[in-house]
C-alpha positions in Angstrom: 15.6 -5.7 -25.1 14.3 -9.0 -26.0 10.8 -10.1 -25.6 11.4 -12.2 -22.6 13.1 -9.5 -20.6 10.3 -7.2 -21.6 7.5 -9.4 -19.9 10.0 -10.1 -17.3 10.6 -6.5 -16.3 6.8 -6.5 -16.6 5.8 -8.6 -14.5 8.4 -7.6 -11.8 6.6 -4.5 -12.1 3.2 -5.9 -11.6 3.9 -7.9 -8.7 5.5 -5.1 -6.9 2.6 -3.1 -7.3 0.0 -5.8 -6.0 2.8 -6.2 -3.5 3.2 -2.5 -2.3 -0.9 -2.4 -2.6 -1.0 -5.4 -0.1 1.5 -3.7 2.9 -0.4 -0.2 2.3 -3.8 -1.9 2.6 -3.4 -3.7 5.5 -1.1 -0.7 7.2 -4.5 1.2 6.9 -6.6 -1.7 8.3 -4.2 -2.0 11.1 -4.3 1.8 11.9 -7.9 1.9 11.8 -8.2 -1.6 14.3 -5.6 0.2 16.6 -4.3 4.0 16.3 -2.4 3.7 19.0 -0.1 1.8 17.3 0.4 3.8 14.2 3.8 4.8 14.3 5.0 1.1 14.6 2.5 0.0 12.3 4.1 2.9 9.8 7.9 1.7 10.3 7.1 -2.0 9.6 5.1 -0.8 6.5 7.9 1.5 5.4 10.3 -1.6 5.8 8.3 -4.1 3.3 7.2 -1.8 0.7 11.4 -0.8 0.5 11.6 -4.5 0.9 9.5 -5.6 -2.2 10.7 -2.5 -4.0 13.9 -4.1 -3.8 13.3 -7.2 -5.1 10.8 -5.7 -7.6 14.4 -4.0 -9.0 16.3 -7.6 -8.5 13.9 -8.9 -10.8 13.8 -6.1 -13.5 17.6 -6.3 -13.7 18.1 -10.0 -14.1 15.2 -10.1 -16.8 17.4 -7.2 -18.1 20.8 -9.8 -17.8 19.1 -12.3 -19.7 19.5 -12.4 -23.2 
């Protein structure tokens, strides 16, 4: 692995742990404001932390492609 696809895999997996740290928070904040609404409120934050999972993984492959 080269140097650039080492701080590119890096920092895929930096942002998708601010990322995933972001949905969870405000899931909480929203449970909290409104427990009536937790089970939505748990789907749609199910649904973007797979989302930026996803691209976290985009991005570790392609800084792995690139050589």
């Amino acid at each position: 692995m080269t140097g650039l696809a080492a701080i590119g895999a890096g920092l895929a997996a930096i942002a998708a742990g601010l990322g995933i740290g972001l949905v969870g928070s405000n899931a909480v904040q929203g449970i909290a404001r409104q427990p009536e609404a937790t089970k939505q409120i748990n789907g749609a934050m199910i649904l973007a932390a797979a989302l930026v999972e996803g691209v976290a993984i985009i991005g570790m492959v392609l800084s792995f492609l690139i050589k």
